[in-house]
Each structure stands twice: as structure tokens, then as C-alpha cells.
N, C-alpha and C positions, 0 to 999 in steps of 0.2 A: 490289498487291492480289491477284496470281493466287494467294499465299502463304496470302490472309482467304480465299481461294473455298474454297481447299485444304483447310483448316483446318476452316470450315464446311461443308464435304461429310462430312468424317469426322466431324465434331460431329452429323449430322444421324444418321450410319450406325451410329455406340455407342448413339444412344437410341432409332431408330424398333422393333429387336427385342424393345423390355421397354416397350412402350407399354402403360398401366395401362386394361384393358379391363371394369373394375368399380370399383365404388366404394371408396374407402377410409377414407372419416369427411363430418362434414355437409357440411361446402364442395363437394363435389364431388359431392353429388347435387343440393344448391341450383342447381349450373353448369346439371347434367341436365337438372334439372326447367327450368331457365330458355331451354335448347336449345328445348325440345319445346312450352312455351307462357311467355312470357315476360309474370310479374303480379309485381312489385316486393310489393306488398298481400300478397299468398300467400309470399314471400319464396322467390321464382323467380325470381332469386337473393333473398339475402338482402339489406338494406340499405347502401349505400347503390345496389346496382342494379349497379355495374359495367359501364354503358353501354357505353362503347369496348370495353372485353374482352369484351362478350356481340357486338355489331357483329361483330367480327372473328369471333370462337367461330360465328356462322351463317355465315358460308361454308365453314369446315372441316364444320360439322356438314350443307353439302350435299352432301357427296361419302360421308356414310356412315351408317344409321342407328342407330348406336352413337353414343349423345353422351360418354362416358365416351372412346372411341378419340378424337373429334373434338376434343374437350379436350385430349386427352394430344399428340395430334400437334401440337396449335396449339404446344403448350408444347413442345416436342421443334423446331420449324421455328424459334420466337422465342429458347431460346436458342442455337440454333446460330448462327443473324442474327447474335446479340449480338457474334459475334466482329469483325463489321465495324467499328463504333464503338472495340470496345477496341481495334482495332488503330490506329486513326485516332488515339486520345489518346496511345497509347503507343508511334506511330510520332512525335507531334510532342512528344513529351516525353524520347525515349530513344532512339529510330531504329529500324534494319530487325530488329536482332536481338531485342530488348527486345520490340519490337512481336510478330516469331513467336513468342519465346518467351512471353510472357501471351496471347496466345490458344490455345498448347499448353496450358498449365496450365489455361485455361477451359473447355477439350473434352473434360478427364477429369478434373476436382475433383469430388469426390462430392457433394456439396449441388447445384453444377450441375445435374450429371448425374440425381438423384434427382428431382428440381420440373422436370429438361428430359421426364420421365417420366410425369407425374401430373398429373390434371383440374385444375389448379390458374391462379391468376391471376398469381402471383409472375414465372414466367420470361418473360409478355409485360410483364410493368411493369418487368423488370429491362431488357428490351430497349428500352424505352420510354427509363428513365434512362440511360443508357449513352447512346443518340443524344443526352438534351440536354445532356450531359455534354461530346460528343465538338464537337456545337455552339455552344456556349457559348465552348468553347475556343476555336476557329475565329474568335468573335467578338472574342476578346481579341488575335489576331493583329496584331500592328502594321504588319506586310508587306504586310497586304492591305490595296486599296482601303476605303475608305469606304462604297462600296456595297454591296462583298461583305461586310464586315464587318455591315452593318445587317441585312443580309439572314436572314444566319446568327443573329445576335439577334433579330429576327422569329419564325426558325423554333426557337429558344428556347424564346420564350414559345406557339407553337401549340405544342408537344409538353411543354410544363408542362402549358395546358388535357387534354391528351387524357393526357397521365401522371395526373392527375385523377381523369380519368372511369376509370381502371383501377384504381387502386388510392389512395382518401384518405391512408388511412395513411402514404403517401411523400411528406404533406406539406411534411416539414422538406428536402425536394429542390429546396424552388424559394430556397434560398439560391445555389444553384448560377450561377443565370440573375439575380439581384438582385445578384449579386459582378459577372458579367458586364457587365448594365445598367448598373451605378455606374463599371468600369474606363474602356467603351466613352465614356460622357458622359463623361469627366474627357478623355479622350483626345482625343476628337474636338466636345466643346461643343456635337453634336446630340442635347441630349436630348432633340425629339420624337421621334426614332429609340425613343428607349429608351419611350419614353410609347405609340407604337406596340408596340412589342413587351406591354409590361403589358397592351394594351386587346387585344391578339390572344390571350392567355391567359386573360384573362378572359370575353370571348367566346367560346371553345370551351368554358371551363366554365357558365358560362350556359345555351349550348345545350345539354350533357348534364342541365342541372337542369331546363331547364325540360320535354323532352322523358320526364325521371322523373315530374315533375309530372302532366302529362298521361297519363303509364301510370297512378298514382294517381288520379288526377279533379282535383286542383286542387293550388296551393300549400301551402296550409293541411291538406290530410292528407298531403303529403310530408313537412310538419314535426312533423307527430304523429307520424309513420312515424318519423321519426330521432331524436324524444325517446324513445321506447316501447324502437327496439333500442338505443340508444347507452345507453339507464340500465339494462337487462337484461344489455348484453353486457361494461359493465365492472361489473356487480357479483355477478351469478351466480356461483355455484362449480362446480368443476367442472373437471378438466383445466389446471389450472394450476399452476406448481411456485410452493411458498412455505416458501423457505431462514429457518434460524433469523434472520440479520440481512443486511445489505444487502452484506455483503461476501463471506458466502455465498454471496448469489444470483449475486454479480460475478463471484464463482470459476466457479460453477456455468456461466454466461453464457458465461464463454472460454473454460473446458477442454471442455465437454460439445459447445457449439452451434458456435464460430469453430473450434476446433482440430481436436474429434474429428468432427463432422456435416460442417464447411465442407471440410476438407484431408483426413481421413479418418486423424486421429494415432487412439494406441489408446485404446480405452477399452472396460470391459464386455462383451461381446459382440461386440466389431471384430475384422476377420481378425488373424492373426499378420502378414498383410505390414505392417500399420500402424504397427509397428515402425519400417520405414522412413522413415517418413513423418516419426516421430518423430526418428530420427536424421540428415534430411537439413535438418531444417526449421533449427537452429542454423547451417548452412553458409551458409543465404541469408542470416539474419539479419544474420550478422557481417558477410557483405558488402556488406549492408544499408545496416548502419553504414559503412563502408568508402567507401560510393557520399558517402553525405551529408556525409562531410569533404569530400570536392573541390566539391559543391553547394553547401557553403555559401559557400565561393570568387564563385560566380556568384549569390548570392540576390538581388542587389540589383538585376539585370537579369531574372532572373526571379519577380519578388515576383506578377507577375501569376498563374503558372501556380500558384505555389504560396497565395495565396492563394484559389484555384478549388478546389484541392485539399481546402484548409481546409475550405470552405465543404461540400464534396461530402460527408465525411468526418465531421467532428465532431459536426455539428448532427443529422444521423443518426442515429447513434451513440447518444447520449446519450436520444435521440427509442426507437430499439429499443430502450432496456434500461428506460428506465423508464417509455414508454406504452406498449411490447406485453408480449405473454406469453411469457418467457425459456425457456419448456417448448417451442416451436416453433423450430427454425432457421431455417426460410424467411423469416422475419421480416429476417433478417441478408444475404440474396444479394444486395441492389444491392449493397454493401459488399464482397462477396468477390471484384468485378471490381479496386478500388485494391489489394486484397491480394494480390492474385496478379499484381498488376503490379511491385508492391513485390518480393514473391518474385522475379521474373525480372531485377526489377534486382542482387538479391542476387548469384544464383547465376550471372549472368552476369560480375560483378563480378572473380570469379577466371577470369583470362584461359586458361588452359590446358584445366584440369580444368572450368570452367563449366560447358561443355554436356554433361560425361559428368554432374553433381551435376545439372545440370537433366533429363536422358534419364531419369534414375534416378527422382528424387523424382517427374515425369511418369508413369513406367511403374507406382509403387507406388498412386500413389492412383488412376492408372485398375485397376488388382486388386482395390483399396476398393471403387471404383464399382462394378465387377461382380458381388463379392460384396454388396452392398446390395441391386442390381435386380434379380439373376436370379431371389428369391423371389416379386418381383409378377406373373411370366407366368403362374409352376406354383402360387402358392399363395392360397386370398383373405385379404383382410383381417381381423382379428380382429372387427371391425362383421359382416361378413358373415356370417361364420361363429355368431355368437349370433344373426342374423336367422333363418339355416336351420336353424339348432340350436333355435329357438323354435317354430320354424313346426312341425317333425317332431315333439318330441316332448312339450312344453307342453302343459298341458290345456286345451280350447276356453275355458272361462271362467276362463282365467288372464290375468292383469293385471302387463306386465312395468315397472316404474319407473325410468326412466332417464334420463340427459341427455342430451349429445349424438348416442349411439346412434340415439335415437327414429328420428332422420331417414332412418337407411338401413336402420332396420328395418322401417319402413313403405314406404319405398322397393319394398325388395325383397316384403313380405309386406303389402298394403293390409289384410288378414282380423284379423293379429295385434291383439291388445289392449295400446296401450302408452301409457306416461303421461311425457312430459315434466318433471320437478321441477327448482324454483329453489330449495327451500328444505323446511324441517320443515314449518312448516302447512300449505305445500300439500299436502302427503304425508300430515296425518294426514287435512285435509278429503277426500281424494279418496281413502281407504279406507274412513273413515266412513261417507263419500253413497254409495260403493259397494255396503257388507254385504260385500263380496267377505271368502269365507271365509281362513282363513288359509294352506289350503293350496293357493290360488290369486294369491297374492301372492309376486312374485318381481322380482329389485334385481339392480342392477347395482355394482360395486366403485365408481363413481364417486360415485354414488349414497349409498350405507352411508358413503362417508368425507366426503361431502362432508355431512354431517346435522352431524357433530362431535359425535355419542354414541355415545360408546365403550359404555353398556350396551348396546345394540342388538345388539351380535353375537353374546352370550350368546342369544339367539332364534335366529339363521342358521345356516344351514350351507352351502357350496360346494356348488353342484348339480355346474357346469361351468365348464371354465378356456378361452379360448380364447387366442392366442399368434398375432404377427405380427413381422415385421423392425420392428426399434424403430428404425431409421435411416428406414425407410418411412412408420412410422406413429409418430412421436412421443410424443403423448399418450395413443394408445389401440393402443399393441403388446401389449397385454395386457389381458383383461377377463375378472371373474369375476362368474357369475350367480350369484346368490344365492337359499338358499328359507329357509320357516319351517319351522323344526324343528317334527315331528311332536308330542315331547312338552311343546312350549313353548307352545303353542296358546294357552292360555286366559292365560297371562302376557303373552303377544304382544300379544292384545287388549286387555289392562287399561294395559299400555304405550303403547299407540296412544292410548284414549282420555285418558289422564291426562295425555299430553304429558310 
């Protein structure tokens, strides 16, 4: 373990310099706003509340009045932690070198490294999955007693309950602990063991529901609260990628989010070292393969580890691609802990050259990482940057129409006039009841394409372009304000009203 300390000192040391000290899109002023007074209702945070991750996030945020740093550090100290757990699974699954080498590779992969950076919930819930991961194991253990065995499945299902409260979304994780639950009874025929561990996960979710409750007033408007945003937040537009067919989206999913976001291969905008990244990544693969011939020699003794695997991996998987938004990578990080495990089995795999193809492909994507987060110290977000671009030089009674913008435009400017849209009628009612003249009406790029009327921009024209690291900021490294053209004025209106 003095190797995980090691490891997680240097993990803590590449991200506490680029700790992200402003905002960079809505989630992360909802954290703010939820630091400084926490109202579920007001969506401080947003839905479903993130109880344990706000828990945690007030003690960071006593030691500084920057909730934006207090955030970024929590996430900067959780994934560095994370290397404990990876090294637990991947010491009982491959040994001392396996084990150093994937927590090398998880102290400088660029998606790590980027969400160990930013106000975000991902790298404490990755830290979260990883412990019940590493536990879960521990509880399939045949070597160990009985008791330590139950134990370890006990603290399973608490850390399923409080993985929960951080993050719903990692719902399809508690396969992980129900593989476990099912191995342990078969094993040992105490299923109250296993019945305990279920009634202890369910009791810490409980207790996070019931205490969101009570932040709401009662039961019954918590559950109005998560009908309102659960039917808003999958149907809105707005910030999401939608490929011509599904096999688009799949390409789009691994080459953009797992290869070039997760490991830092090339694409677009990626440094030239990503090069390497790309060319080293084929070495581990083969030895990849190479490991799984002599594995499958022993599956039969180890069905257990590898059905844990299964469980950790798959159900995930399939959960990230077709219930979130494939335009986010963070969506993907508990996942690139099995991956970068796999990678170290690879590249360990050739015994000579191993650890020069691992030092290597190590060194390239911490160059990735670097070149992605040195822009967050020196430069703001492209949200930002249209808040203060609005504030300067906007005219008083202008009216700026946006999506998820809204949130850190207001954030930062309470005075500015800005309008939230889900849709066309909202947009035309809320210009209509306005009067606001035409050359007081200004849109956002999210905005204009998310209407899906292509005549519309026959009226516009580009006021302003703002620009950010697109590995930073995903869905909004780029934002264009929009105005009405001068001589399109009286078209503009008759467009508005006619719908």
C-alpha cells in the first residue's frame, strides 16, 4: 500500500494546480448555489439533490469561500483516493505490478484528470464505485472467514445506499453487490447475511430520501419535484449529440468519449502527442488478448471474479449509451477504472519491453492531461465569457434567450435579462408578452438550432463567438450570440407572430 499512498500523493499534486475556480456550465453553479444555501425546490442543486455529495462538498466548502475551488478540490482529493480501491481489485486480481501499473495510468488519463479538476459529482461517485467494487470482491473471497466475508457485503450494500445519494444515475452499479449477494449465499447458505446487507442499502437510501423530503416540505412535492425535472430533463433540447442512426451515435460514443476524452487518442483539436497514445494503445490490446488465452485455462476457478467483472461492466455500459447523453464523457469514468486495468494487464503482458510500452503510453496521456487543463487556470469558460460579454455591452432592455447558459448567466450577472427556452412556443409567447423590440432580442447557438427552423436564421446574424477547451467543456466549448438583423425587423415580427 505505501506504492497506493505514492501514487495518490502524485494524483492529488497533477490536479490541485488547474483546480477550476469558476464556473464552467449549469451543474456546477447548481453545486455553488447549493454550497451557499441548500433548497432542492430552487434546484440548489438540481434534482435529485445529491445529498451525500452536498454532505461531503460542506466540509470542503468550510475551509474556503469559493464554492467553485471547494468543489474542485473535493473532486481533485476523491479521485486521487480512487487509486486505493483500484489498487485493492487489481492487486487481488493480478498482483503488485498490475496493481502499480493501473493506478499509474489513473493518475494521468485525461478524463480522470479533467472531472479530478472541476465542480462536478462524477470523481466522488467514481470514488464511491470503486470502494463497492473493491468490497464486493473482498466479499467473494473464499479464503476468508465467514465473518469477514459478511462484513465486507454489509459495507457493499452501505456504499450502494450512499453511491445513491451521489449520483442515481449509477444505478445499474448495484449489479455489482447483487452478483456478490447471490455468490456469498450460494457459498456459505447465510442468506440473512445477504438480506442484511439489502436492508443496509436500502436504509441509507431511505435516509437520503427522506431527509430531501423534508428539504421540500413533504413526500408528495419531492415526487412532483422528480416528475417536473425527470420529464424536462429527458425531453428538452438542447446540448445533445443526435447521430444519423444508432451506429453513428456507437462510433461517435467510442472514438470521441472512451478513446479520444477517456485515454487522450487523437482527435480534432487533441495535442500531436495523442499520436502516441494512439500508437501504443494496439500494444496493450494484443497483450490483452495474449493475457486472456492463459485466463481462460483458469475460468473455471475463477468464474467468480469474472462474473463480478461482468456485472461491473456490462450493465453500465449499455445503461451509459442509451440512458445518458453520449455528448458528455464524464458519464463514462466509473468504466475507465476496468479499462485502464485491462490496459496494464496488456502492456505488462510483454515481459521485457512491458514497462518501457507502459512508462510511455503513461507519459503521453499525462501531456494530454496537461494540455486539456492548463486552459482552465488562465482562461474562462465560454458560459462565462457570454455572461460578461452580455453584462458590458447588451443593451439594458435586452432579452437574452438561452438554455443551459441561463444558469451561469445569472449566476454571474443577477441584473441581466435572460430567458430559459424548452421549446418554439415558449419563445414565441415570451416575445409576444414581452413587446420587446427586435433589436432587443438576442439567442444563443443552442437556442436557434435547437427551434429546428432552418428559416430563422435568414433574420440573424453573429453578434459574438465565444470559444473554450472542448475536452473541458463538452457541450458548450463554443457559443454563438445571436441578434436580429437591422433590416429584417418587420419580417422578424411577422415570423414570431405567425409561428
Amino acid at each position: 500500500m505505501k506504492r497506493a499512498a505514492l501514487i495518490t500523493f502524485l494524483a492529488l499534486l497533477v490536479r490541485l494546480p488547474f483546480l477550476a475556480q469558476g464556473p464552467g456550465g449549469w451543474d456546477d453553479v447548481d453545486f455553488a448555489l447549493g454550497l451557499q444555501e441548500y433548497d432542492l425546490a430552487a434546484m440548489q442543486p438540481h434534482f435529485p439533490g445529491y445529498p451525500i455529495y452536498m454532505l461531503v462538498a460542506f466540509l470542503f466548502g468550510s475551509l474556503t469561500d469559493n464554492p467553485f475551488l471547494a468543489l474542485s478540490a473535493l473532486s481533485a482529493v476523491a479521485a486521487s483516493l480512487t487509486v486505493f480501491p483500484l489498487y485493492s481489485i487489481s492487486l487481488r486480481c493480478g498482483g503488485k505490478r498490475v496493481a502499480d501499473a493501473a493506478c499509474l495510468l489513473w493518475a494521468v488519463a485525461p478524463l480522470s484528470v479533467v472531472l479530478g479538476t472541476q465542480p462536478l459529482s462524477d470523481s466522488f461517485g467514481t470514488l464511491l464505485a470503486t470502494l463497492l467494487v473493491a468490497s464486493s470482491l473482498r466479499a467473494l473471497d473464499g479464503t476468508l472467514g465467514e465473518r469477514r466475508r459478511a462484513l465486507a457485503l454489509l459495507v457493499s450494500g452501505i456504499l450502494l445506499g450512499l453511491l445513491y445519494g451521489v449520483r442515481v444515475s449509477y444505478i445499474m452499479l448495484g449489479a455489482v453487490p447483487l452478483w456478490a449477494g447471490y455468490v456469498y449465499g450460494r457459498d456459505t447458505k447465510r442468506w440473512m447475511d445477504v438480506a442484511n446487507a439489502a436492508f443496509g442499502a436500502a436504509l441509507v437510501s431511505l435516509l437520503w430520501v427522506y431527509a430531501m423530503a423534508v428539504n421540500v416540505g413533504s413526500m408528495q412535492g419531492l415526487w412532483e419535484l422528480a416528475r417536473a425535472f425527470t420529464g424536462g430533463h429527458f425531453s428538452d433540447w438542447g446540448g445533445a449529440y443526435t447521430g444519423g442512426n444508432i451506429m453513428e451515435r456507437f462510433g461517435y460514443w467510442m472514438l470521441r468519449q472512451w478513446l479520444a476524452a477517456g485515454l487522450g487518442a487523437p482527435w480534432p483539436g487533441q495535442h500531436w502527442i495523442s499520436l502516441g497514445v494512439l500508437v501504443l494503445l494496439p500494444v496493450a490490446l494484443v497483450g490483452w488478448w495474449m493475457v486472456q488465452k492463459k485466463v481462460r485455462r483458469t475460468a473455471r476457478t475463477r468464474w467468480r471474479e469474472a462474473g463480478l467483472f461482468f456485472m461491473w461492466i456490462v450493465p453500465y455500459f449499455w445503461w451509459a449509451f442509451f440512458a445518458q447523453n453520449v455528448e458528455k464523457p464524464r458519464h463514462i469514468l466509473p468504466l475507465l477504472v476496468p479499462l485502464l486495468q485491462g490496459l496494464a494487464f496488456g502492456f505488462l503482458s510483454w515481459r521485457r519491453a512491458g514497462r518501457v510500452f507502459l512508462l510511455a503510453f503513461a507519459a503521453c496521456m499525462a501531456a494530454v492531461s496537461w494540455t486539456q487543463i492548463h486552459d482552465q487556470r488562465t482562461q474562462a469558460s465560454p458560459m462565462v465569457q457570454l455572461a460578461d460579454y452580455a453584462a458590458l455591452h447588451l443593451p439594458a432592455s435586452g432579452v437574452v434567450y438561452t438554455y443551459e447558459e441561463e444558469r451561469v448567466m445569472r449566476y454571474r450577472h443577477p441584473s441581466l435579462q435572460v430567458v430559459r427556452l424548452r421549446g418554439w412556443p415558449v419563445f414565441q409567447t415570451s416575445v409576444l408578452s414581452l413587446r420587446a423590440q427586435p433589436e432587443s432580442v438576442f439567442m444563443t447557438d443552442a437556442v436557434l438550432e435547437g427551434f429546428h427552423k432552418p428559416i430563422l436564421r435568414q433574420y440573424v446574424r453573429e453578434r459574438a463567438r465565444f470559444t473554450g477547451n472542448p475536452w473541458l467543456y463538452p457541450t458548450y466549448h463554443r457559443i454563438i450570440l445571436y441578434e436580429i438583423r437591422p433590416d429584417r425587423k418587420v419580417e422578424w415580427r411577422n415570423c414570431i407572430r405567425n409561428g
